[in-house]
N, C-alpha and C positions, 0 to 999 in steps of 0.2 A: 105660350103653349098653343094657346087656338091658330097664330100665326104660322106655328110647323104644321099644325095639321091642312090646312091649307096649300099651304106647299106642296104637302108630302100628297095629297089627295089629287093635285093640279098634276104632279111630276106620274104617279100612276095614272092618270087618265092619259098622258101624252102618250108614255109607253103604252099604253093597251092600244092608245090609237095606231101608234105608228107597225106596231105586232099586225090587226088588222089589216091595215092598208096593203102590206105585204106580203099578206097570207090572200088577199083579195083579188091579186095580181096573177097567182096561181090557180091551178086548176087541182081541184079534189082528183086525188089516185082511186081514192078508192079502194090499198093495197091493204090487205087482211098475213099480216106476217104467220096469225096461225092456223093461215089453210097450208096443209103438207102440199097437196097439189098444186098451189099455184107457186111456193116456194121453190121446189121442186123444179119444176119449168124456168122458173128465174134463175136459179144456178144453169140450168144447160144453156139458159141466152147469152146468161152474162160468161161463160166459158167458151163459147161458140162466138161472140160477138166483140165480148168487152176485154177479156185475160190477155189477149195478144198485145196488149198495150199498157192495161192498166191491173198493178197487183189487189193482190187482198193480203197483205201479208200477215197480219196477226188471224187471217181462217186459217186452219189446215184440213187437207182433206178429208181427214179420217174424222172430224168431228162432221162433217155432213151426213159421212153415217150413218153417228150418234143421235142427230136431231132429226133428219127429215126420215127417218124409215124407209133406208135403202144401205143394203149389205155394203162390204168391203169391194164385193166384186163389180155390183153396179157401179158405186162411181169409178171403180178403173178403170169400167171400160164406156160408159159414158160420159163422165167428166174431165178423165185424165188422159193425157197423151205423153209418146214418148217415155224419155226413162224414170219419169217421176214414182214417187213412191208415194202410198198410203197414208205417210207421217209428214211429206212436205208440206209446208206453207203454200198458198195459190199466188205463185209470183211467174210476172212474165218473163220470157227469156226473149224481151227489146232488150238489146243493150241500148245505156243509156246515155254514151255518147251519142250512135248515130240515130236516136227516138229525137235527140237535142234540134242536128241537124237538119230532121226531114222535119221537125214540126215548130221549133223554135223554142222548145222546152220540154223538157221529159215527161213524159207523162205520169200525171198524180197516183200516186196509190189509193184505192178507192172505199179504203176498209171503213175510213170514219165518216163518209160521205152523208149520211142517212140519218146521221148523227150532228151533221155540222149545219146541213142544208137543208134536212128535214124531206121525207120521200114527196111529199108535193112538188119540190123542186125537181124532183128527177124525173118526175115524170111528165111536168111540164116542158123541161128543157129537151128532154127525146122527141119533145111533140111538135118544137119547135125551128127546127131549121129550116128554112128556106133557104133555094138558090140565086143570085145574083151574077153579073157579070163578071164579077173580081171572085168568085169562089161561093162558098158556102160560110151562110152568118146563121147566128139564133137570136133569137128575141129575148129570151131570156138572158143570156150571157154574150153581149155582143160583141164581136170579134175576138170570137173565142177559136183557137190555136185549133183543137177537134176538129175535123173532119164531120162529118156526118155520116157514120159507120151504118148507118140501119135504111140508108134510103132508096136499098132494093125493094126493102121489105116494106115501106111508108109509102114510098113513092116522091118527085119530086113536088114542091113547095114554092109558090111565089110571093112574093110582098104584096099586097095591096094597103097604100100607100095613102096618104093626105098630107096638106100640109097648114102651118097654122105663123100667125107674124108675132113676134114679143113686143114687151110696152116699147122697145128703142127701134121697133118698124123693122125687126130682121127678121127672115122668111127661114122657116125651117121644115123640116120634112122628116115625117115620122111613120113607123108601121101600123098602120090600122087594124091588120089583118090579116091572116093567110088565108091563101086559097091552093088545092089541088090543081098541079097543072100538068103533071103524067104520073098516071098512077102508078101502083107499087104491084109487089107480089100477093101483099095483104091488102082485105077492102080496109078502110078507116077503122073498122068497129074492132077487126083483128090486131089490128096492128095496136090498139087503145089498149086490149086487154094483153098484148105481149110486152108493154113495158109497163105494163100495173103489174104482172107476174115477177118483171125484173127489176122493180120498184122495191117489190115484199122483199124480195131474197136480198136485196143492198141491206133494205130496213135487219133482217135479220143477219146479216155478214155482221153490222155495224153493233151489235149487239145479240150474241147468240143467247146470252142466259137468258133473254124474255123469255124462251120458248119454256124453259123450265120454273121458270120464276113464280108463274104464273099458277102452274100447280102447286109449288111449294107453298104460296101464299094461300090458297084454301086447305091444307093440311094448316099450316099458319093460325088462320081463323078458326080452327075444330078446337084446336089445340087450347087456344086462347079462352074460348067459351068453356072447355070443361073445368081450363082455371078458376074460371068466373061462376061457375056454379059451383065447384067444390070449396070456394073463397066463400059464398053467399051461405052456404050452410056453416061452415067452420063457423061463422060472425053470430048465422042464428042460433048454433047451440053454445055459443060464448058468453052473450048476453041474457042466453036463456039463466044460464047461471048465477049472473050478476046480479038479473032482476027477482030473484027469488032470496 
């Protein structure tokens, strides 16, 4: 028995370790899913920037409505284009043969993204691209097929670079660091708080019921506590009983 504990003690510290190190890797968003305002804005990025490529298909539009406190009308005429309706799901119209072609693979649907990769990821990897001679890489997800859609707005990205030898003397060369090397439309500090804004709204794509959960569970907790008070008397006039 003390043997499994052991184990089982040694095998959680590796996992908390290794959760760490990877969380360590990332940059804090920052991303607050229930500011309405900043979600808000991350739906118009991510519709303005990201929909033409990548779906959301289990959102639909009409539950934006619903959650962020904006009529039927606002999102149809800020969110939606063309002949969509109200009740569509938010999917791209790439087809996904030639999405295959121009990129080398269709582009992912994005709904669970926030969920799988957690928004520190996404917001690190927006932050991330630099340019190169052979195109455009990121440091977080290296030679990854994406483009870099936002780098009007970011501005261009260089590597700066070191290199280091392994125990068999082989020379290798790694990213140390970006650095701005033409700037964007947005200064840095903008451009930080427009993909924390499109950070929230993934976060929330990927899970809409937080937004209500969150209320229900302190109705939850009221509810709960007048059980417990009305439990706590029923016991003391039951026992008042007994002991007499």
């Amino acid at each position: 028995m003390k043997k499994f504990a052991v184990i089982f003690t040694a095998a959680v510290w590796l996992v908390s370790g290794a959760a760490v190190g990877d969380a360590g890797q990332l940059d804090s968003a920052g991303a607050n899913v229930f500011d309405t305002a900043s979600v808000q804005r991350g739906a118009s990025y991510y519709v303005n920037y990201c929909l033409g490529c990548h779906s959301l298909q289990y959102m639909r539009y009409k539950r934006l409505s619903e959650d962020l406190d904006l009529t039927e009308e606002q999102v149809e005429s800020l969110l939606m284009w063309g002949d969509q309706e109200i009740a569509d799901a938010m999917t791209s119209n790439m087809d996904a043969d030639e999405s295959e072609e121009w990129f080398g693979i269709t582009p992912p649907d994005l709904s669970l993204t926030a969920r799988s990769r957690g928004v520190n990821w996404i917001y690190t990897y927006l932050r991330s691209f630099y340019l190169t001679d052979e195109g455009w890489n990121n440091t977080v997800l290296e030679n990854a097929s994406m483009p870099h859609v936002l780098w009007e707005l970011q501005g261009t990205q260089r590597a700066i670079t070191d290199s280091w030898t392994d125990e068999e003397g082989a020379e290798h060369v790694r990213v140390a660091d970006l650095e701005l090397d033409e700037p964007g439309l947005m200064e840095p500090v903008e451009y930080d708080s427009m993909v924390r804004d499109l950070a929230a709204f993934m976060h929330y794509a990927s899970e809409p019921s937080i937004l209500k959960r969150k209320s229900l569970g302190i109705w939850v907790l009221l509810v709960l506590a007048v059980f417990t008070f009305l439990s706590w008397l029923l016991y003391k006039d039951y026992w008042q009983d007994v002991k007499q």
